[in-house]
N, C-alpha and C positions, 0 to 999 in steps of 0.2 A: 393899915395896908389893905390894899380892895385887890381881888383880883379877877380879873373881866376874859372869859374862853370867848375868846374869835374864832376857833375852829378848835373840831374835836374828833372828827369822823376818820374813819378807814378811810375813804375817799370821796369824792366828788359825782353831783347831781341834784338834780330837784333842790338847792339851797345848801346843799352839804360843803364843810370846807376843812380841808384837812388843819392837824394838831399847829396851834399858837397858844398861847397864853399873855397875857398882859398882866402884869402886877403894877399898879400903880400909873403913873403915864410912860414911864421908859424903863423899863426893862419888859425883853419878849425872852417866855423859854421857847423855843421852835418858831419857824420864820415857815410855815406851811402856806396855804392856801388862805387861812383866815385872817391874813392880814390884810386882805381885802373888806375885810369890815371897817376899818379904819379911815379917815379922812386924811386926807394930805398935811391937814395942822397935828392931828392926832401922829402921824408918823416922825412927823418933824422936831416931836420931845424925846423920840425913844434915843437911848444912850447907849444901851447895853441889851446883847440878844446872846442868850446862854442857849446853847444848841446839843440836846441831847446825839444825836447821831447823823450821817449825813446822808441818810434815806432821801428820796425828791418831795415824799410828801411830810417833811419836815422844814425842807431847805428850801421850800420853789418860789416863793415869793422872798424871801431876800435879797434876791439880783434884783429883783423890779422894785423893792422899796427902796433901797438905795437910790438909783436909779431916777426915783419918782423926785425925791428930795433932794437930787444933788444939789439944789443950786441953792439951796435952806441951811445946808448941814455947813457951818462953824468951827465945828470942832469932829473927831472922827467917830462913828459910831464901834463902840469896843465889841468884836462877837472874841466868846468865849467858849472855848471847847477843847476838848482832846485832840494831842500834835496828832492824831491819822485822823482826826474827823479835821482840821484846819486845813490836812497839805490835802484831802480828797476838795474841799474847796476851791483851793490854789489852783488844785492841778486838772480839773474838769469843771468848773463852773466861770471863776472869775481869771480867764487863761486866754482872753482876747477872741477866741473862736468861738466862746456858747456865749461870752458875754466880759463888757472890761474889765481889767482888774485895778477894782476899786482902792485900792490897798496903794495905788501910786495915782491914782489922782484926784486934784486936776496935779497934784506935783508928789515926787515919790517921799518929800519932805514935810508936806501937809496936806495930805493926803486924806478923803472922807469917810474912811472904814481902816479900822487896826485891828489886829488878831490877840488877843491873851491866850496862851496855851495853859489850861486848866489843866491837875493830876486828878484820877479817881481821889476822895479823899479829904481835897483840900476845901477851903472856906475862902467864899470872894464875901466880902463886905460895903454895904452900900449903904450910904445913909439912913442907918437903925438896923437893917435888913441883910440878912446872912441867906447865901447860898452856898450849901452845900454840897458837892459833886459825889453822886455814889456810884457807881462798878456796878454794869448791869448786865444780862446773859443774852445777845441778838446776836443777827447771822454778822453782825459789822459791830468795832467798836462801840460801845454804847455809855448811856450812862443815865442815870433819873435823878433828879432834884429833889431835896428839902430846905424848905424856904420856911426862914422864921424870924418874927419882929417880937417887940417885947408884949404887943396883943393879940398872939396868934402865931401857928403852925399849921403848912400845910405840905404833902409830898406829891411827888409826880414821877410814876413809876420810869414814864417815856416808853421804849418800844424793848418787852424782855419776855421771856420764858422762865423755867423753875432755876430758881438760883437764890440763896442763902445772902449774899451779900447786900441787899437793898435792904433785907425783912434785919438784916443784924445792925446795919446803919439806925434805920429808926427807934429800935430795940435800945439803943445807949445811950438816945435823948428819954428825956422825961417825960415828954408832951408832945402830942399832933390830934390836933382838928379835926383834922380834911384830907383825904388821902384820894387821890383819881389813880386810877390804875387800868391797866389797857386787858381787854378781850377781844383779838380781832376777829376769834373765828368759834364756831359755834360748837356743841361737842363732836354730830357727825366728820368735823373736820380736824378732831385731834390728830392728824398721822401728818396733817399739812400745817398744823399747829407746831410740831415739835421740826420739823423739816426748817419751817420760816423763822425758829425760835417766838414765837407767838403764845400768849396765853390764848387756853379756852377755859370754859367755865370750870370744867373737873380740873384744871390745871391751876389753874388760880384759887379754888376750895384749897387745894391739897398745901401750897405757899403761904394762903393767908393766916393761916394754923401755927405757922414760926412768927406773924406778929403780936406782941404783947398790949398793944393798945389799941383803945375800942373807936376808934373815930368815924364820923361821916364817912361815908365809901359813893364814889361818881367814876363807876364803870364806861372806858371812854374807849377810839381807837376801833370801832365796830365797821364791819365790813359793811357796804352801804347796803340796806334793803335787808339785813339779818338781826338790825338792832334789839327788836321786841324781843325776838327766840333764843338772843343770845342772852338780853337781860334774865327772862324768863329765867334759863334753865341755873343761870347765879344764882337767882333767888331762891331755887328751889335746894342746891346745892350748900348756901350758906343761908339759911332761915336766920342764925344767930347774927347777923353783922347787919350793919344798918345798911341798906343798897339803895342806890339810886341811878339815875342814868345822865350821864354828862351830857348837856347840850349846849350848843350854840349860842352865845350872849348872852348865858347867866353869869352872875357878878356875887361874889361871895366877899363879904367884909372881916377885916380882922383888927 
């Protein structure tokens, strides 16, 4: 399993591109801004885009990939998510006024994009490779990922603040890797931290304390131009945990 960050930032500028991921050639978790790294052939394999929440700098380039590909796609691209992350979809993006709803064409019977409504919880399976949906703490439904094949494990918080159920989900597998997990904002801005449901760095020290295993850490989700002082003050905070900082078009194997 390889998995390739098209985007990882808080937001956009100077090259930044908001949260995608790519596992493989087709499956996307977040349809943000970084799927602008991608080629038109490279779009043309994705199958499945598992979508942690329906923030814009998660969702904003899924209308336009679609979109790009329409005339490519064969069969329907499956997005998977939570029914209030599916019907905000429905009902402000793909609603004919911000953009078509792919979901009926070119025919409402074969149509180029289908919805899966995913539970906190449950496990989608995909040739070797299990995703599992975990219950996350944001200001909107949410939800993070753990993704695992028989060489390798890896999670992805998505977009949360302190909350017990993502750290108790990983806690009852055996094994993880790799774990990217979001800091969007730095400690001066704890008070708009917990406002936004947002880690900062004191806020995420104090969470990663309920995880039981020790894996790579790729602090992502940083507000543009705070990355260094936000990484910083992690470091300082967790000396004991492996840290690193998530970028843009690195590729991790498993």
């Amino acid at each position: 399993m390889k998995l390739r960050v098209l985007g990882c930032s808080g937001g956009i500028g100077n090259g930044l591109r908001t949260t995608s991921l790519l596992i493989d050639d087709d499956i996307l978790i977040d349809a943000g801004t970084g799927i602008g790294e991608l080629t038109l052939e490279e779009m043309a394999k994705i199958r499945h885009v598992f979508v942690t929440h329906s923030h814009l700098d998660h969702i904003a380039c899924l209308p336009l990939m679609v979109d790009s590909i329409f005339d490519q796609l064969k069969q329907p691209i499956m997005i998977h998510a939570q029914a209030p992350t599916i019907e905000v979809l429905k009902k402000h993006i793909f609603n004919w006024a911000i953009w078509p709803d792919f979901a009926k064409l070119p025919t409402p019977e074969i149509p180029v994009m289908a919805y899966d409504v995913l539970s906190p919880g449950e496990t989608c399976e995909l040739d070797g490779r299990s995703l599992e949906m975990i219950p996350v703490n944001h200001i909107v439904p949410a939800v993070g990922y753990r993704v695992a094949c028989d060489s390798g494990v890896f999670a992805f918080t998505g977009d949360t603040v302190t909350n017990d159920t993502f750290w108790a989900a990983l806690n009852a597998h055996e094994r993880l890797d790799l774990l990217l997990v979001e800091a969007a904002f730095g400690n001066k801005d704890k008070e708009l931290s917990l406002k936004a449901r947002h880690y900062c760095p004191s806020l995420l020290a104090e969470d990663l304390k309920k995880l039981r295993h020790a894996p790579e850490i790729f602090v992502t989700h940083n507000k543009p131009g705070e990355e260094q002082r936000i990484f910083d003050e992690c470091q300082q905070l967790m000396p004991e945990r492996h840290l690193k900082r998530l970028l843009g078009n690195q590729v991790f194997e498993f």
